[in-house]
N, C-alpha and C positions, 0 to 999 in steps of 0.2 A: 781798168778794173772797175768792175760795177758795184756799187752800196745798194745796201738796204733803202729805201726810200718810204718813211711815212706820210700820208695821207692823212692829212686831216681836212675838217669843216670848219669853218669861220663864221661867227653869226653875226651877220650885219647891223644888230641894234647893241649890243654887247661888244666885239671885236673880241668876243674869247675865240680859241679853240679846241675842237675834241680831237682826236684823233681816235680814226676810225679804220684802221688797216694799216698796210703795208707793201711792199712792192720792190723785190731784186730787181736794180737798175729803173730807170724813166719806165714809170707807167704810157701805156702808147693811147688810152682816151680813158676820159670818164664821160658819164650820165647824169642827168637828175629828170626824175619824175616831172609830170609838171606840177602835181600837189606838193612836190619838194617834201615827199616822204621817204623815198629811195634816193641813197646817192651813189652812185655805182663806178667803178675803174676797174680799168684792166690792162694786162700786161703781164704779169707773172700771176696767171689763172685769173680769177673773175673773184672780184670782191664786193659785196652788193651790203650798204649799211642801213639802217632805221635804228631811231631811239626805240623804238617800240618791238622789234626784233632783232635786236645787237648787232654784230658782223655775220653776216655768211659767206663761206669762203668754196669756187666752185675751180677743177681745172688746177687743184696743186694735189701732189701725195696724200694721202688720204683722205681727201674732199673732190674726187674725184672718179668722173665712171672708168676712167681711162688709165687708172692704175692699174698697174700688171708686174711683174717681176724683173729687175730691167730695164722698165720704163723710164723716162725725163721724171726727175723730182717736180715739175712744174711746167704746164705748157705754156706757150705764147698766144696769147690773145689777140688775133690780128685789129678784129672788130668786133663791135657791138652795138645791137641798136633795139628799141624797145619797140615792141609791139603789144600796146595795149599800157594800161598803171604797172599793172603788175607783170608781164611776162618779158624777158630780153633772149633774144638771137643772138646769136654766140660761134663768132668764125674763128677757129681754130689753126695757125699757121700753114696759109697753105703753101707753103716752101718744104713743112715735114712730110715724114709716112703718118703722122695725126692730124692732118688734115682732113676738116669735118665741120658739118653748122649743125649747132645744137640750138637747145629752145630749155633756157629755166625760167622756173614758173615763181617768183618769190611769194606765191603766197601760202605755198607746202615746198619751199625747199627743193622741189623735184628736178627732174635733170631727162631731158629726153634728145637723142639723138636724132637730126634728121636726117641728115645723109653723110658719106661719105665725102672729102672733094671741097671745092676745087683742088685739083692737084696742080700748083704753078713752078714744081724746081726746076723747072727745063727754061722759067721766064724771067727775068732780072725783076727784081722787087718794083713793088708801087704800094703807092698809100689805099688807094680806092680799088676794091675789088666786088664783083660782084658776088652777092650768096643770097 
């Protein structure tokens, strides 16, 4: 049975922390900017934080392009990786029929689809795939 799993940040001069999201079952990677402005995970949809723009939540029920009627409450996040401060690539389970690499932008929030794929249910899972 999988829990809720919060997410938080630790300040290494302080030993406080915030918590900054959340995540049904083991989140599968996080990020950090290298200004260690964004701190990013994923795993139940895409969670991208800053003090300076609170939590943004991409890839779950209503914070997503990919909601439809019927749909998963929430996709799986295979990977993610940053390109550039502000923009991350975004590979969507490619074991489902939502499998896809997107690109958000965190610095409008935006969400752009790049393509469809890889499609891998015919392939026994791995960690590393390309997109």
């Amino acid at each position: 049975m999988f829990t809720s799993l919060c997410v938080s940040l630790t300040s290494k001069s302080s030993d406080q922390a915030l918590a900054i999201g959340d995540h049904h079952g083991d989140p599968t990677m996080g990020l950090v900017t290298a200004d260690e402005v964004w701190f990013i995970t994923a795993g139940e949809g895409l969670q991208c934080y800053s003090r300076a723009s609170g939590l943004l939540t991409f890839f779950r029920r209503g914070h997503s392009p990919l909601a439809a009627p019927g749909s998963a409450a929430a996709w799986n996040v295979h990977d993610a990786r940053l390109e550039g401060e502000r923009v991350v690539r975004v590979l969507i389970d490619p074991w489902s029929e939502f499998a896809s690499v997107w690109r958000v932008d965190l610095r409008d929030a935006s969400v752009a689809k790049l393509s469809d794929g890889p499609f891998l249910s015919r392939e026994p899972y791995r960690d590393n795939v390309e997109f």
